[in-house]
VOPAFI-401434 format. One record per residue (C-alpha): residue in three letters; x, y, z. Coordinates in Angstrom, 1 decimal. Each point is the difference from the previous one (the first is absolute). Layout:
N
+------+--------+--------+--------+
| code |     c1 |     c2 |     c3 |
+------+--------+--------+--------+
|  ALA |      X |      Y |      Z |
...
+------+--------+--------+--------+
//
This chain:
363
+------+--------+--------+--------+
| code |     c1 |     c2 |     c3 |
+------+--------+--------+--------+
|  UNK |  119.9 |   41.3 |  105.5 |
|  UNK |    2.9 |   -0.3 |    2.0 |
|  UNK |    2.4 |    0.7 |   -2.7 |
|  UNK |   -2.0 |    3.4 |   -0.8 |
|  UNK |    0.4 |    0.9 |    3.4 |
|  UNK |    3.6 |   -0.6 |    0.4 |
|  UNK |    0.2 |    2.0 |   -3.4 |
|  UNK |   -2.1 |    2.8 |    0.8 |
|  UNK |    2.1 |    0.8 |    3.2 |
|  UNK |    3.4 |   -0.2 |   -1.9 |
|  UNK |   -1.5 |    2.4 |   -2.8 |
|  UNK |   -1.2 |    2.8 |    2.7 |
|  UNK |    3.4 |   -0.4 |    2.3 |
|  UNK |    2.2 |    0.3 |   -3.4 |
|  UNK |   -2.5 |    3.2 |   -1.0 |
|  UNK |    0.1 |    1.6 |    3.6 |
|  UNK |    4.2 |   -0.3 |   -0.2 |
|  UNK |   -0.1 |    1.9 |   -3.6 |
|  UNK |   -2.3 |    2.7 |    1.3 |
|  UNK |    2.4 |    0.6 |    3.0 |
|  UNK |    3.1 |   -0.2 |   -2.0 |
|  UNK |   -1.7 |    2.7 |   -2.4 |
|  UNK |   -0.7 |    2.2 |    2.9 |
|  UNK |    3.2 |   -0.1 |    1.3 |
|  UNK |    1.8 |    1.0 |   -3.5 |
|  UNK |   -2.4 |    3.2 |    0.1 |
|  UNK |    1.2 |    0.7 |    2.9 |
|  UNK |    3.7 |   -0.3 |   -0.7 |
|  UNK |   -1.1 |    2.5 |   -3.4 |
|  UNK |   -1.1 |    2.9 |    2.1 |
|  UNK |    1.2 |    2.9 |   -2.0 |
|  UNK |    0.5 |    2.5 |    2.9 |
|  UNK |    3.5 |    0.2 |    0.5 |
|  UNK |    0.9 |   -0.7 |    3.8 |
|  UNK |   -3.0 |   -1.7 |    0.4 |
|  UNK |    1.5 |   -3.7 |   -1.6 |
|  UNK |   -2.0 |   -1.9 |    3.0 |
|  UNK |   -0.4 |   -0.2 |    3.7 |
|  UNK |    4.0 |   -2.0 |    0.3 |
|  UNK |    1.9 |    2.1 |   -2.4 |
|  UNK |   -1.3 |    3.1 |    0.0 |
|  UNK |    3.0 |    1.3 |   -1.7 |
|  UNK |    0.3 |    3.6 |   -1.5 |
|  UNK |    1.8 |    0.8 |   -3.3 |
|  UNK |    3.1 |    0.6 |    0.1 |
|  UNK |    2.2 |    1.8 |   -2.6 |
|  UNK |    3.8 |    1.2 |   -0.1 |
|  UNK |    1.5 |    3.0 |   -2.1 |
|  UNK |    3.0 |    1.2 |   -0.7 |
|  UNK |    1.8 |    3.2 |   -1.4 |
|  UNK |    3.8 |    0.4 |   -0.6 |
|  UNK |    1.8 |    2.4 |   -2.1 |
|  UNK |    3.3 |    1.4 |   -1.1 |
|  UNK |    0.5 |    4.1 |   -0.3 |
|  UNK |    2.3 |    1.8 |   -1.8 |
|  UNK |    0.3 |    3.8 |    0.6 |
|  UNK |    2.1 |    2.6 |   -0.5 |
|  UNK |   -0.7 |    1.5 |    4.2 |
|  UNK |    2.8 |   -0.5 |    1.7 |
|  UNK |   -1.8 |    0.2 |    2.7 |
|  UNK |   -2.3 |   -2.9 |   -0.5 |
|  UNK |    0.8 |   -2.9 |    2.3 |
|  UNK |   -1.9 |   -2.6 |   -1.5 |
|  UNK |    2.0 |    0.7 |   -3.5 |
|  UNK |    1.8 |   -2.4 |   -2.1 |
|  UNK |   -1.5 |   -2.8 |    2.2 |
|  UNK |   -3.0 |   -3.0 |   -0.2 |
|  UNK |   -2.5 |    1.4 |    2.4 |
|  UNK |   -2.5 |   -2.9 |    1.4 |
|  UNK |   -2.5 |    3.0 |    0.7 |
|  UNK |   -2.8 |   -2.4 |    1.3 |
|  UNK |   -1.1 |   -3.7 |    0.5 |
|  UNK |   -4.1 |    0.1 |    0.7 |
|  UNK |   -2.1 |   -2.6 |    1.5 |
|  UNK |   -3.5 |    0.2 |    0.0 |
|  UNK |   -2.7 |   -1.9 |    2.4 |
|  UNK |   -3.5 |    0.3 |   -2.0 |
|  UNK |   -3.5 |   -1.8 |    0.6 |
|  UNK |   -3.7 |    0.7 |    1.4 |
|  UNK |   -0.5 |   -0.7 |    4.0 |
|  UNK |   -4.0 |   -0.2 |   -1.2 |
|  UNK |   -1.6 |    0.4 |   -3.0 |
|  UNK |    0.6 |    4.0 |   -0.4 |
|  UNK |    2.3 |    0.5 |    2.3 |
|  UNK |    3.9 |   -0.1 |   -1.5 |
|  UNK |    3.0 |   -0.2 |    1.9 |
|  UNK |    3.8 |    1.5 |   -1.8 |
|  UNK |    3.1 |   -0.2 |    1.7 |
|  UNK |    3.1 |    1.5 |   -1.7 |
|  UNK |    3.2 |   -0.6 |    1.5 |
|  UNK |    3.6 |    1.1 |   -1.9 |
|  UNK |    3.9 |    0.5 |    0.6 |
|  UNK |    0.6 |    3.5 |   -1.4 |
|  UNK |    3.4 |    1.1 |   -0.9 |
|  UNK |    0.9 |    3.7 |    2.1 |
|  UNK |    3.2 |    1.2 |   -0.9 |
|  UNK |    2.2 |   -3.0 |    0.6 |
|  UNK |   -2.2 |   -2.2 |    2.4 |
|  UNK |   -2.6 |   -2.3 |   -0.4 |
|  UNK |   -3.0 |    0.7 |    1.7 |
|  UNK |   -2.8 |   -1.8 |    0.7 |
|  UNK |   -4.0 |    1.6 |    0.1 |
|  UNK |   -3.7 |   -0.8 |    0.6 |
|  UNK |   -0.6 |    2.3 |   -3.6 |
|  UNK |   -4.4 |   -0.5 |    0.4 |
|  UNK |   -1.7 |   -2.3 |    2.1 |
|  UNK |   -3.7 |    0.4 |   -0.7 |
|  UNK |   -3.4 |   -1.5 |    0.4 |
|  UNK |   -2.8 |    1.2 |   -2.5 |
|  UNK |   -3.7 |   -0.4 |    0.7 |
|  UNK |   -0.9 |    0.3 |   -3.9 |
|  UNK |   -3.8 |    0.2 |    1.1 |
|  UNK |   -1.0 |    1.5 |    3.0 |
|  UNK |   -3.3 |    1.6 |   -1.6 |
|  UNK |   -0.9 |    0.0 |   -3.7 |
|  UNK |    2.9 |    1.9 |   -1.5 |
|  UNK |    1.9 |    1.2 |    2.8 |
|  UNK |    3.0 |   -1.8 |    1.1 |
|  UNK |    3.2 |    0.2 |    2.3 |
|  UNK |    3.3 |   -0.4 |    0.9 |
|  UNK |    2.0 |    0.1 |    3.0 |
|  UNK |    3.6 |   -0.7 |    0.7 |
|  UNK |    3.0 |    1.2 |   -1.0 |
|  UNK |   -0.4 |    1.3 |   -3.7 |
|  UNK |    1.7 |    2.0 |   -3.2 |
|  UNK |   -3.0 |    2.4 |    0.1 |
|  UNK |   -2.2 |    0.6 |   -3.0 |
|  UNK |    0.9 |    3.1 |   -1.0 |
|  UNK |    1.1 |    0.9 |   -3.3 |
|  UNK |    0.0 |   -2.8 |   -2.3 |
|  UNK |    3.5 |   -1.1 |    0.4 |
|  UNK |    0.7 |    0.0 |    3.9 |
|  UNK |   -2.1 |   -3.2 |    0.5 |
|  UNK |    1.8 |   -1.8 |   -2.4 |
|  UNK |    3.1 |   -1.9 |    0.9 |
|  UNK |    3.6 |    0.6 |   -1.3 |
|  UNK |    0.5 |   -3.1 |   -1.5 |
|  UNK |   -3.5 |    0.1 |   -2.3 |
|  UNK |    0.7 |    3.6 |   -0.8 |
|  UNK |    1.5 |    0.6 |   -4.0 |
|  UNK |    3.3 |    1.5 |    1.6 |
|  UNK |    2.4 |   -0.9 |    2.1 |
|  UNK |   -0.1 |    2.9 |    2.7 |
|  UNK |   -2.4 |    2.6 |    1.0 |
|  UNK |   -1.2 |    3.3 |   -1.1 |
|  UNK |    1.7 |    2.9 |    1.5 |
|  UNK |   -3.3 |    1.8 |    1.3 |
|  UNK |   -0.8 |   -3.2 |    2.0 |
|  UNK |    3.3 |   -0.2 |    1.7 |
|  UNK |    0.2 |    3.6 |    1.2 |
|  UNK |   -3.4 |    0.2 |    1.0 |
|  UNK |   -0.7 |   -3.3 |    1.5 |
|  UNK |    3.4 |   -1.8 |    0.6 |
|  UNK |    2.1 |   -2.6 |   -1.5 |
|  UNK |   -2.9 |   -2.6 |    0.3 |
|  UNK |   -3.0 |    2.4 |   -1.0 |
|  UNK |   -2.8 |    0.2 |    2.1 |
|  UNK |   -0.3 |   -2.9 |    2.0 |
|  UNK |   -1.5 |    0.5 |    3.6 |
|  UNK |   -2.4 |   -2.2 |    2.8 |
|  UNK |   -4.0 |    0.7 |    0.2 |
|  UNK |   -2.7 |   -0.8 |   -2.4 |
|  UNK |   -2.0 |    1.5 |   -3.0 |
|  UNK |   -3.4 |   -0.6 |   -1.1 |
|  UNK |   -0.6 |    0.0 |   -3.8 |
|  UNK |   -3.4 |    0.5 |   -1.5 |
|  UNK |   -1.0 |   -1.0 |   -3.2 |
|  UNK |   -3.0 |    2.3 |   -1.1 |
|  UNK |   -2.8 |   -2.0 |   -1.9 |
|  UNK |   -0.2 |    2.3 |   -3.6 |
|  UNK |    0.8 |   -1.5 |   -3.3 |
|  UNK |    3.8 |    1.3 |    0.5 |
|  UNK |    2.6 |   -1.0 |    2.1 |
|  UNK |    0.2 |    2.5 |    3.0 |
|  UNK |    1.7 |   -0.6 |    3.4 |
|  UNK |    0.3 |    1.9 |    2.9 |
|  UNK |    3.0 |   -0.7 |    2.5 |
|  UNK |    0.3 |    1.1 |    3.5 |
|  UNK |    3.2 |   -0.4 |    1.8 |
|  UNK |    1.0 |   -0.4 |    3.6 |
|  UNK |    3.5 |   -0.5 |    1.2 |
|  UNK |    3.2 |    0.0 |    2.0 |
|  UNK |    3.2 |    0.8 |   -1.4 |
|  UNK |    2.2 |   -1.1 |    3.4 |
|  UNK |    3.0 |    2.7 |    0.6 |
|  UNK |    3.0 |   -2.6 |   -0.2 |
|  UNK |   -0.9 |    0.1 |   -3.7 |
|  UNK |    1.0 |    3.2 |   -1.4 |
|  UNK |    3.8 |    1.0 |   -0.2 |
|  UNK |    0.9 |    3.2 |    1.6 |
|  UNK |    0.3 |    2.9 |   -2.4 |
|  UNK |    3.5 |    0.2 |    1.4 |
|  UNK |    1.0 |   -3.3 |   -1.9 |
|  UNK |    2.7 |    0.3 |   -2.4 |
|  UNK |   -3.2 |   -1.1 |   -2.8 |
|  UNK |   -1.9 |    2.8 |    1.4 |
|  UNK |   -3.1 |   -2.1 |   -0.6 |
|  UNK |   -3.8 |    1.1 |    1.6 |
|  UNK |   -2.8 |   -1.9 |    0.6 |
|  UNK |   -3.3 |   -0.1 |    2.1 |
|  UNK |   -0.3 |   -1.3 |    3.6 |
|  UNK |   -3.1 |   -0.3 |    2.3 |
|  UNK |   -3.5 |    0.0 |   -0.8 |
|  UNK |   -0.7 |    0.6 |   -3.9 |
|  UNK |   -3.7 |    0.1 |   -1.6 |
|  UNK |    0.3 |   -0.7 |   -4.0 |
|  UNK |   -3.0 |    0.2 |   -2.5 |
|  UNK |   -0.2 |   -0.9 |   -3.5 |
|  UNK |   -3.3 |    0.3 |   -2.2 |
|  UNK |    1.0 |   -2.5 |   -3.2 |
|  UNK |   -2.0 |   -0.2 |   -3.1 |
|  UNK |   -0.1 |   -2.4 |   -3.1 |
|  UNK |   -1.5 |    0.0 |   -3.7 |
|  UNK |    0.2 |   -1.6 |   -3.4 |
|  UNK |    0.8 |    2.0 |   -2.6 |
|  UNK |   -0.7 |   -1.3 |   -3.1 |
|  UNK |    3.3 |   -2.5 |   -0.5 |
|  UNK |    1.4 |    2.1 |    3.1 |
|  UNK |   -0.1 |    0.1 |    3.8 |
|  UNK |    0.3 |    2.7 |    2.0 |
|  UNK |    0.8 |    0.1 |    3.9 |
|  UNK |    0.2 |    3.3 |    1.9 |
|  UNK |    0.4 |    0.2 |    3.9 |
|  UNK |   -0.1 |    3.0 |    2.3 |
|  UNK |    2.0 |   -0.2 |    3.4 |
|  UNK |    0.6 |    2.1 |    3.0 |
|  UNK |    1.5 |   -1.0 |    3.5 |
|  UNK |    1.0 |    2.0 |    3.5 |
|  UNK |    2.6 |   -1.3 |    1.6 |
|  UNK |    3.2 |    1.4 |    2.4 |
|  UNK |    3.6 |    0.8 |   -0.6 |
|  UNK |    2.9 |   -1.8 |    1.9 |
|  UNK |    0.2 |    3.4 |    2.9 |
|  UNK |   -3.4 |    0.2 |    0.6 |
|  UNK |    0.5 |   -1.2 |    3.3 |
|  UNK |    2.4 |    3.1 |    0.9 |
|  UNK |   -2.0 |    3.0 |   -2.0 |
|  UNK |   -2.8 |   -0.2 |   -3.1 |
|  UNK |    0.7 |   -2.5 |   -2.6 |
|  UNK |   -3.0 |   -0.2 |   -2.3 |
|  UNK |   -0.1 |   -1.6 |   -3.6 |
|  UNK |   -2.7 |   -0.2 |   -2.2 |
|  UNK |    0.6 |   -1.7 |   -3.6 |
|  UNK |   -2.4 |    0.2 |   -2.6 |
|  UNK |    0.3 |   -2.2 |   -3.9 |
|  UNK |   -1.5 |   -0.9 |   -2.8 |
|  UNK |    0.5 |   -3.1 |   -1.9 |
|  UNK |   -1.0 |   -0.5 |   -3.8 |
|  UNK |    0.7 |   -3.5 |   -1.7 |
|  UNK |   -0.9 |   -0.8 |   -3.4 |
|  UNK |   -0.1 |   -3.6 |   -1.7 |
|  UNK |   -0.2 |   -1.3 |   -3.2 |
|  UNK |   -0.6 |   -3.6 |   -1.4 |
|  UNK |    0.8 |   -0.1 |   -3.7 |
|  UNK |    0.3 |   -4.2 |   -0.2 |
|  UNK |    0.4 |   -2.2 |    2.9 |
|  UNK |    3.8 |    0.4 |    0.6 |
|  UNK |    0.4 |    3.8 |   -1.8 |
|  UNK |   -0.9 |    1.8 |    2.7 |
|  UNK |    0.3 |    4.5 |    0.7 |
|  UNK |    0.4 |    1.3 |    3.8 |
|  UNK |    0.2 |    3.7 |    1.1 |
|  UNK |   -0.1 |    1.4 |    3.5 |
|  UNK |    1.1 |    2.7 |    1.8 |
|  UNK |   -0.3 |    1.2 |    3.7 |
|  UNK |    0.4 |    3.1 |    1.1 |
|  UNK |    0.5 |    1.7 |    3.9 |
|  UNK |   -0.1 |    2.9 |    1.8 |
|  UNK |    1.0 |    0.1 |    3.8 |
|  UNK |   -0.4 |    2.7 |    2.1 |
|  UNK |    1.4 |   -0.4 |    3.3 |
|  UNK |   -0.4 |    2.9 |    3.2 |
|  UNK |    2.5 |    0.7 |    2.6 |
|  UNK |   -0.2 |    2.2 |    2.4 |
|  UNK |    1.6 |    3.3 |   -1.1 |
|  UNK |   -0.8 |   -0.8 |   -3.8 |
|  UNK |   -1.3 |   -2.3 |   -2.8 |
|  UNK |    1.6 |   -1.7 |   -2.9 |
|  UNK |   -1.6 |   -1.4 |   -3.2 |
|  UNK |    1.6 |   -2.6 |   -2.3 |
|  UNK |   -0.8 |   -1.4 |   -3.2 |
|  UNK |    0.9 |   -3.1 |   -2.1 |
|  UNK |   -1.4 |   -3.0 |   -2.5 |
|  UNK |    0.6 |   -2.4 |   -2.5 |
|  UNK |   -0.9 |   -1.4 |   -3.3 |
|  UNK |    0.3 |   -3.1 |   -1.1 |
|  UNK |   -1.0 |   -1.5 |   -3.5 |
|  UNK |    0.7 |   -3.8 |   -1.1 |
|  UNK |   -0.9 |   -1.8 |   -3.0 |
|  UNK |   -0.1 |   -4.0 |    0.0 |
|  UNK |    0.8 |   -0.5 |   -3.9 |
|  UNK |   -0.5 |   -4.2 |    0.6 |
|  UNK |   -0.2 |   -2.7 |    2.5 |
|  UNK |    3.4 |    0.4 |    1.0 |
|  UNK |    1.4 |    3.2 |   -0.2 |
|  UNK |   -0.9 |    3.8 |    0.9 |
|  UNK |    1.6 |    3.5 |    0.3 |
|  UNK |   -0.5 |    2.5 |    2.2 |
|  UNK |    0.9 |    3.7 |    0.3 |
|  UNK |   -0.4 |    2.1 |    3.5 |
|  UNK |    0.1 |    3.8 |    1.3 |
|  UNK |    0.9 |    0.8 |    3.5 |
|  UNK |   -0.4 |    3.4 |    1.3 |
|  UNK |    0.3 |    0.1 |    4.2 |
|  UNK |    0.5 |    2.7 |    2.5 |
|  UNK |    2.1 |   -0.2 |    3.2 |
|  UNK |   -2.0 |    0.5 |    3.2 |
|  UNK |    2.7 |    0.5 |    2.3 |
|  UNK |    2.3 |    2.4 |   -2.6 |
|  UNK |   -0.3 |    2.5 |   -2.4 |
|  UNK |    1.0 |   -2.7 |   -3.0 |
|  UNK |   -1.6 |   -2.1 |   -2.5 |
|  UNK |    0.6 |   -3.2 |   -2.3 |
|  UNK |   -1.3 |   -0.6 |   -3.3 |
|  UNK |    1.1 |   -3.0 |   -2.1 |
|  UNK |   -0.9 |   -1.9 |   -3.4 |
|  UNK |   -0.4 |   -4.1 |   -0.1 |
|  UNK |    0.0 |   -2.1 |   -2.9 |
|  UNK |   -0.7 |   -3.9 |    0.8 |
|  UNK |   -0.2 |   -3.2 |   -2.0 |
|  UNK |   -1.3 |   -2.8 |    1.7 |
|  UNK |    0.0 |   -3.9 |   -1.5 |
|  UNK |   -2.6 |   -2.5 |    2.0 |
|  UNK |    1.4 |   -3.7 |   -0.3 |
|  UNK |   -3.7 |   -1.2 |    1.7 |
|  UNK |   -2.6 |    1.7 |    1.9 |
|  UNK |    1.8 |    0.3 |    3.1 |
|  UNK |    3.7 |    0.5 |   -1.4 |
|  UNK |    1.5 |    3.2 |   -1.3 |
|  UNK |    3.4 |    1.6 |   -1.0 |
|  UNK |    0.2 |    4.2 |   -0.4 |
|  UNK |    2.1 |    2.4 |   -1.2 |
|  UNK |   -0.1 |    3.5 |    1.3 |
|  UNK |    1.9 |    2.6 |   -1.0 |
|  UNK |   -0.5 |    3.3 |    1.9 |
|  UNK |    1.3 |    3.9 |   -0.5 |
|  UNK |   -0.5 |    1.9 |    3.1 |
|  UNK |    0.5 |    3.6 |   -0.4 |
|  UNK |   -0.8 |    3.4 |    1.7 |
|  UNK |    2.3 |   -1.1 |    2.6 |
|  UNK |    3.2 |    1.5 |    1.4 |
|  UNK |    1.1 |   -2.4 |   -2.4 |
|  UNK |   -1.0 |   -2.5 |   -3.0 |
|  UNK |    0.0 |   -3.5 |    0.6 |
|  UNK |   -0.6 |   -2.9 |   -2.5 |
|  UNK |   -1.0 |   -3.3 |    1.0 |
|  UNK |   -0.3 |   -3.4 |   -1.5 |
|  UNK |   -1.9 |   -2.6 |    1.8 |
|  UNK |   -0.6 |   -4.3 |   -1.0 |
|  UNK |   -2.3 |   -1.5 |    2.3 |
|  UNK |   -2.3 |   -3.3 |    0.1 |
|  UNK |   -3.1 |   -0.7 |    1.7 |
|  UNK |   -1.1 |   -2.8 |    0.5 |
|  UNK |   -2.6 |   -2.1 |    2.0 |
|  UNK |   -1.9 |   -3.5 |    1.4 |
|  UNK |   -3.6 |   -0.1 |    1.2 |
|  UNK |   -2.7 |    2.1 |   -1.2 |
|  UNK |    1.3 |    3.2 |    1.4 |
|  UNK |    2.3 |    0.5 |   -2.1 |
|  UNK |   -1.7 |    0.2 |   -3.2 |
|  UNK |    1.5 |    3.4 |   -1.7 |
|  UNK |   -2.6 |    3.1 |   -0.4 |
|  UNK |   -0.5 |    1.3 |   -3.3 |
+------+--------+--------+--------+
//
């Protein structure tokens, strides 16, 4: 009897040490990123890169002839709570010839404040269009459409507030955005700069109404965008801009790595002063086909307006891009810009490439 005792307490101790060692490796398992345990607690973290070499025929191009470390990323990722996501985006951005360094978003999402509505707040590339939210290095070119530089800056729309996205409950994808923001006035270059660059300052309001649906082998995505905002004088005399685009993308799967992609977005801004009103216009249109797992080529059409001057750009990509791995890429683009005071080829090689789970190209 003794021995059965003795035995039965061993067998319960040795059973009550495997039940708490199993609990304890669920624990470490949690699959919310950020949320690894009460004495980690540790975020993902991910690191990008994007360098490239130019070759032009502008004489007046700085940056020519030279290996251009454009931008090293590192992003800060995870949930605070179940729900609730936290993304911190920190970079060193070339300007001219200095190094820079910039807090690019710093955001916390509440995915699920009510059944299908959901927000963010922070600093944030604004959803509008379909390209602006996306960052440079995911993008499949190395540098940005002319209409979003001219009409939203060198960095596209990227401002401080929050927007509230509903999803609509129907049998298609439909999403309503609602914008609210800051754009702070030491952001926007003087239209006296030798760039003669404009952008928005001040309070801005942005909506975007974005719908989704198969068809057949084919997906269609079209969004519908407005936003009020200020000029940089209209502190001294009216300054008012209103911008208004439409987005259309297009995607086709043929096999798992032969892939189709159209889009194009296209902008009118209208912007008031005080003894008259201006209206300009500009788009692109952008087509890429993914012919296996490795390789694609891409063609793209930039037509953009000047807001400060009476001129206007227009210029023709071609662009080749080889993945080595999901998060590694190398490009060639050449581009013709023309319509100009004067023609200008360009030839750019770049690479992109990545670590963490941020960095995973788009396609």
């Amino acid at each position: 009897m003794k021995k059965f005792i003795i035995s039965f307490i061993l067998l319960t101790s040795l059973n009550i040490f495997t039940q708490e060692f199993k609990e304890e490796k669920m624990i470490q398992q949690t699959p919310l990123s950020g949320m690894r345990g009460v004495v980690a607690n540790l975020p993902d973290i991910s690191v990008t890169g994007n360098f490239y070499y130019k070759f032009s025929t502008d004489k007046e191009d700085t940056i020519k002839d030279k290996l251009v470390i454009e931008e090293i990323e590192t992003a800060f990722q995870g949930y605070l709570y179940p729900d609730i996501r936290a993304d911190i985006f920190l970079a060193m951005h070339k300007h001219e010839e200095h190094i820079e360094a910039e807090m690019c978003e710093a955001k916390i999402s509440f995915q699920k404040l009510i059944h299908g509505l959901s927000l963010e707040v922070g600093k944030i590339h604004v959803n509008f269009g379909k390209l602006n939210k996306i960052h440079q290095h995911h993008r499949n070119f190395y540098d940005q459409p002319l209409v979003l530089t001219n009409f939203f800056g060198q960095h596209g729309l990227l401002a401080e507030g929050l927007n509230f996205s509903y999803i609509l409950p129907l049998p298609l994808f439909l999403q309503i955005d609602l914008g609210f923001w800051n754009i702070p006035q030491h952001h926007h270059v003087e239209e006296h700069h030798e760039h003669h660059e404009f952008s928005l300052v001040d309070k801005t309001y942005t909506n975007k109404v974005w719908l989704s649906f198969p068809i057949k082998t084919l997906e269609l995505e079209i969004g519908l965008n407005s936003l009020l905002s200020n000029g940089p004088h209209h502190h001294e005399h009216k300054d008012e801009v209103k911008i208004f685009g439409l987005d259309l993308t297009l995607r086709s799967f043929f096999t798992r790595n032969r892939k189709f992609l159209f889009t194009t977005e296209v902008y009118k801004l209208i912007r008031d002063l005080e003894d008259n009103s201006t209206e300009k216009f500009g788009y692109f249109v952008f087509t890429n086909y993914k012919f296996n797992r490795y390789d694609s080529i891409g063609l793209r059409y930039d037509y953009a307006e000047d807001v400060i001057e009476d001129l206007r750009t227009t210029s023709l990509s071609a662009i080749y891009t080889r993945s080595l791995t999901e998060t590694t890429a190398i490009r060639t683009q050449y581009t013709y810009f023309f319509d100009n005071p004067k023609d200008i080829h360009q030839l750019v090689l770049q690479i992109v490439f990545g670590i963490g789970p941020h960095s995973h190209l788009v396609e």
